[in-house]
N, C-alpha and C positions, 0 to 999 in steps of 0.2 A: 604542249600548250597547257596554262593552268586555266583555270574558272576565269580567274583576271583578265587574262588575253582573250578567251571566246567571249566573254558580257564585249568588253571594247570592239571588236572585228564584228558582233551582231550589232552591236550601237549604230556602229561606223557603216555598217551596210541598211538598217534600218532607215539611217538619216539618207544617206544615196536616194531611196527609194522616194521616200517624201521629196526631197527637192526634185526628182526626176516627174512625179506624179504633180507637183505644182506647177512647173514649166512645160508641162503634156496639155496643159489646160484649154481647150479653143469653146470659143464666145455658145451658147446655149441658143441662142436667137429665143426666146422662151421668152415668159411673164407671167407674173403672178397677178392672178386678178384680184378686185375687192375683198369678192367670198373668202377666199383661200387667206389673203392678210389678218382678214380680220380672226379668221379662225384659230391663225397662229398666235396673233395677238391674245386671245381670249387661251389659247394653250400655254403660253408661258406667264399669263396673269395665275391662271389655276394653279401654274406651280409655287409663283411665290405666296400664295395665301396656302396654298395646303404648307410650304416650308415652315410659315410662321406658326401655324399650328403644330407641326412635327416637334419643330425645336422649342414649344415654349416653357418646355421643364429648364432648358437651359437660359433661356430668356430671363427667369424668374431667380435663376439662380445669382445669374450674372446680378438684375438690381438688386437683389437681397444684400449680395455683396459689396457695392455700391452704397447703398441705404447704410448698410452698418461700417464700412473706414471711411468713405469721404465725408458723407454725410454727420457719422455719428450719431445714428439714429437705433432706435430698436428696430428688430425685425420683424415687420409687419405679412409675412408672407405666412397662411392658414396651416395648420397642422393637420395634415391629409388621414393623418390615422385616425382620427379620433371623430366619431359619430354623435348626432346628439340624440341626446337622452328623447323619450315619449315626455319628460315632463316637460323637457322643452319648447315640445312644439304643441304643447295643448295652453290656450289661454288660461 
């Protein structure tokens, strides 16, 4: 047998197992109360706000991109290296 044939024959017994574990399935009699909903709720709101923060270097990238071929615009997006001077910021 090569690398080919064992990925295939674990695929193929992998998938077995899942459709056998989905059809093993009997009812929970269970419930989820308010508390617990809302909490889940409030845990997958957390992810997508922290998401948005994670990804917004790419976020930025993505409209810069955007701004400068669709748009045809300069690119408004700040130059992260560059600090301002003390004369700057004294009136």
């Amino acid at each position: 047998m090569n690398k080919h044939t064992d990925f295939r024959m674990l695929q193929a017994r992998s998938g077995l197992v899942s459709v056998l574990a989905v059809l093993s399935v009997t009812p929970a009699l269970a419930y989820v109360d308010p508390g617990t909903g809302s909490m889940l709720l409030q845990m997958a709101l957390a992810v997508i706000a922290g998401a948005m923060f994670y990804f917004r270097q790419f976020r930025m990238v993505a409209f810069d991109w955007f701004r400068r071929t669709v748009l045809r615009q300069k690119s408004v997006a700040p130059d992260r290296d560059t600090k301002p001077l003390a004369s700057d910021l004294t009136d």
